[in-house]
N, C-alpha and C positions, 0 to 999 in steps of 0.2 A: 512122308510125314511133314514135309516143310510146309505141302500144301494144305495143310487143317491149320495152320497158324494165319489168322487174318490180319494180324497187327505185333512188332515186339514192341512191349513196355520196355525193357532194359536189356542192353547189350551186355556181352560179357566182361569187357572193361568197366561196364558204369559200374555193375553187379561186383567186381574185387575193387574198386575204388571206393566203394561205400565201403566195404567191409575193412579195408583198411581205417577210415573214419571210424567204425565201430569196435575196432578193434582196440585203437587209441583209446578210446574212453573207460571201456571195460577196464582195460589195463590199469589205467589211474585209478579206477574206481577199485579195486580189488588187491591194488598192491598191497604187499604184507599180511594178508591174508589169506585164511584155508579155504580155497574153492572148489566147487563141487559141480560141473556142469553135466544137466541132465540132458537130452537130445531126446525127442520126441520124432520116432520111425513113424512112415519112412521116408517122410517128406523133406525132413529137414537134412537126412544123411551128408548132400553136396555144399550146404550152407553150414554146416557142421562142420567139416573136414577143411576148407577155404575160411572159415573167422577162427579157427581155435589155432590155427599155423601159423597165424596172425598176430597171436597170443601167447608174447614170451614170458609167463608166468608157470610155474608149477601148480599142474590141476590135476583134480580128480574126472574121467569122463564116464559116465553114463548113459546105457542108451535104454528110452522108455518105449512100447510099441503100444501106438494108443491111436484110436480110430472114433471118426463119427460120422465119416458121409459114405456116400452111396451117391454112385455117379454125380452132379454136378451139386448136389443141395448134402445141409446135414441133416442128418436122422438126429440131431436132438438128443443123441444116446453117448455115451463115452464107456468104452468097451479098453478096459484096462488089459493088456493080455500078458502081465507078468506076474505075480501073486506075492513078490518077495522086494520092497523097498532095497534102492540102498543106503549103505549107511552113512547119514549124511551129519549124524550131532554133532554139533559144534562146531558146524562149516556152515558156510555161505554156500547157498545154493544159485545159481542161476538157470533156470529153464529155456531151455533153447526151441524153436518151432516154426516154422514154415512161413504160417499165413496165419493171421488175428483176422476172424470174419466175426461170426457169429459172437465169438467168446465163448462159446460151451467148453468146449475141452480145455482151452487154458484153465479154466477159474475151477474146472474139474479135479483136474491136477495139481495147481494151488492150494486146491479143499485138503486134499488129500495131504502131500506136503506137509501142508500146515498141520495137520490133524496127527497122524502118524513119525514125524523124520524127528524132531528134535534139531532143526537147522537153526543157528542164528540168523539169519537173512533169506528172504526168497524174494528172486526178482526174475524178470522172464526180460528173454530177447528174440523178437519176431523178425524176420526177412520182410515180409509185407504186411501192412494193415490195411484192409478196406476202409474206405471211408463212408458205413453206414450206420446207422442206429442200430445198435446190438443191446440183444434180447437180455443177455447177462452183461452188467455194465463192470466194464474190465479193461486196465490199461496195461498196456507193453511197457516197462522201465526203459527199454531198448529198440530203436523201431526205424531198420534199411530205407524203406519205401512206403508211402501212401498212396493205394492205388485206388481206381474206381469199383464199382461192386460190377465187375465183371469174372469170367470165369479164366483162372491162368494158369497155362501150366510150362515145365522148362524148371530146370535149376533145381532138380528134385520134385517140385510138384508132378501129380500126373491126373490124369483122366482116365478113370478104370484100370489104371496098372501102366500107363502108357506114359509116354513125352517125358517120364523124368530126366531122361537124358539129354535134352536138347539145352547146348551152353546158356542159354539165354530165357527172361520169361515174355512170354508171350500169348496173346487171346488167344482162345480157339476159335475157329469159324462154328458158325450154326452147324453147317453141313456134317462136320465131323463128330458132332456131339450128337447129334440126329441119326447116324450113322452105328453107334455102339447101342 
């Protein structure tokens, strides 16, 4: 497995040292406040579990299963697979999520959010954002890493089901992605 990784972006120290930095902030940000944090399966699970332990505040957590790609590109689709919100009126919500590329699924979930919850606040917190022109233009309130518009997986991301487990994130080699 170590050998489809052709490059790490971030070691496992850098990856809990940022989230310690992000953890700080949220904190400040939310003190005295009813929070609500949603986690978007299944990518964010290990970045979920590592900033909210982080997070010595009283929260509500949530976990959303929400999909848009297909092996390394997104299908442009956002495929909701739980049918029932929670309840989130008259909290602050923050949405939790892996990787800001495209923007489709954030601003998805957003839409919705905003349409359906009755929160007073929604703000989103990404682990990585690419740094490309996206299609739906949408910012992270909260944002680990910028990375280049390469394909990563490690730290919860995976590729077709695979590398979420590797501590760390990291490219894929051609070979490997060629390969599935």
């Amino acid at each position: 497995m170590l050998d489809d990784i052709r490059k790490v972006l971030y070691h496992e120290s850098t990856l809990l040292s940022r989230l310690d930095e992000l953890a700080h902030q949220i904190t400040e940000d939310y003190q005295g406040k009813d929070l609500t944090v949603i986690a978007i399966l299944n990518g964010s699970f290990i970045f979920m579990a590592d900033l909210l332990r982080r997070i010595p505040l009283p929260l509500q957590v949530d976990c959303w299963s929400v999909s848009s790609y297909h092996g390394t590109k997104s299908s442009g689709q956002v495929n909701f697979r739980q049918t029932q919100l929670a309840d989130v009126r008259g909290r602050h919500v923050l949405i939790l999520d892996d990787i800001l590329d495209s923007g489709v699924t954030l601003a998805a979930i957003r839409e919705r959010l905003a349409a359906e919850s009755g929160a007073l606040t929604l703000k989103s917190c990404v682990l990585l954002r690419k740094t490309i022109d996206q299609p739906r233009s949408i910012n992270a309130d909260y944002v680990g890493f910028e990375i280049p518009n390469e394909f990563v997986v490690g730290y919860g991301l995976d590729y077709n089901e695979r590398y979420r487990n590797l501590p760390f994130i990291g490219i894929l080699t051609q070979a490997a992605i060629a390969r599935e």
